[in-house]
Phi, psi and omega in degrees: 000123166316117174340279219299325168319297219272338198261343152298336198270333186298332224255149180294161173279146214028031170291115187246139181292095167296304112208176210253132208223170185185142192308152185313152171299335155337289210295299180318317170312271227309344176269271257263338188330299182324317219270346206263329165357284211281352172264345215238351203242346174263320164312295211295308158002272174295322161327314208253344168296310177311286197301327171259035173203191194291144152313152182195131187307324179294342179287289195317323185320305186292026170291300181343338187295330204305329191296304205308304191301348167268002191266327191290300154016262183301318183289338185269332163338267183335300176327311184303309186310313193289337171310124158230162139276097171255121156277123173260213171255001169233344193212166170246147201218117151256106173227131172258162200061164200256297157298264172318128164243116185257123168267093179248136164249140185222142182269150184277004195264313165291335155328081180292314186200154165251097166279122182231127170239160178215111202278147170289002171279316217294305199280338172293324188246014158074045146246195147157197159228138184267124169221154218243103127330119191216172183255015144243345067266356142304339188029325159219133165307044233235126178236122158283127170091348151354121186294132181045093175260339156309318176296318164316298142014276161292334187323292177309307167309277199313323158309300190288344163291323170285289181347299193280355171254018173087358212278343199274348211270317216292304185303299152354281189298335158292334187275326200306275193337305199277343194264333190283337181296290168322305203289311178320302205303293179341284184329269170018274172304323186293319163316288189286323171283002169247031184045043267196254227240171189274178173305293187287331177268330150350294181279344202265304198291356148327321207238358167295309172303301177306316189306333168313299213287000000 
């Protein structure tokens, strides 16, 4: 199933994805380093094995090694992709594994405090770390190494502010009346064209509706 599949089916009614985030690319150097090491040191090997001796098929054969360090390669890739950092309008989302998928929630409602460091490497290349204080038995929240950890930051705070003031539940609840009305008038007109209601009660609870919008 596709990340983007999975992390819709997690989310609540009228929950929405504010944004989507994934530890700094720093961090992918820092898993993949070895492996691109140990291929380029295999390449070159058997390379110089070729030129300093007769070609021979049997030389070439060790290109083939080259597969194991891509193959670990390509799995920490994944691994990395599959890391996200989500901020909704109601909550932050961490989901880790590729099969296994671990899911942790922290509500923005239980948001006590936000702590972000960032290192001076950290602010040249726009990393950093986030840690969430919350008021539920996890008590903190810590995601490292994080891309724009500022934007993260603000995303979240600006959420848990409309959240505690009601402000994402409002709009919903406003938008209902008015998405219900065309549909009345519909009824309605359906009512009056089966001879159900007169022309004049038609027109007078029509304009009753409309006075809603």
């Amino acid at each position: 199933m596709p990340l983007e599949t999975y992390l819709k089916q997690l989310l609540g009614e009228n929950e929405k994805i504010l944004l989507v985030t994934h530890q700094h690319w720093f961090r992918l150097i820092q898993e993949i380093f070895l492996e691109i090491v140990l291929a380029l040191v295999i390449i070159l090997v058997f390379t110089g094995i070729q030129l300093a001796v007769l070609p021979n098929p049997l030389f070439a054969l060790g290109y083939f090694l080259v597969i194991i360090p891509l193959v670990s390669l390509t799995r920490d890739v994944i691994i990395w992709y599959n890391h996200q950092y989500i901020v909704t309008n109601r909550r932050v989302i961490q989901i880790f594994g590729v099969i296994n998928k671990n899911v942790t929630d922290s509500s923005l409602e239980k948001v006590n405090d936000v702590k972000m460091v960032q290192s001076f490497f950290g602010r040249i290349f726009n990393y950093g770390d986030v840690e969430i204080l919350t008021a539920s038995e996890l008590g903190v929240n810590r995601f490292t190494k994080i891309g724009d950890p500022i934007r993260f930051k603000t995303v979240m705070l600006n959420a848990k502010g409309k959240l505690d003031s009601g402000e994402n539940l409002r709009p919903a609840a406003a938008a209902a009346p008015r998405e219900d009305i065309p549909a009345l008038i519909e009824r309605l007109g359906t009512m009056r064209d089966k001879g159900w209601v007169t022309e004049e009660e038609f027109q007078a609870k029509k304009a009753d509706l409309l006075r809603r919008l």
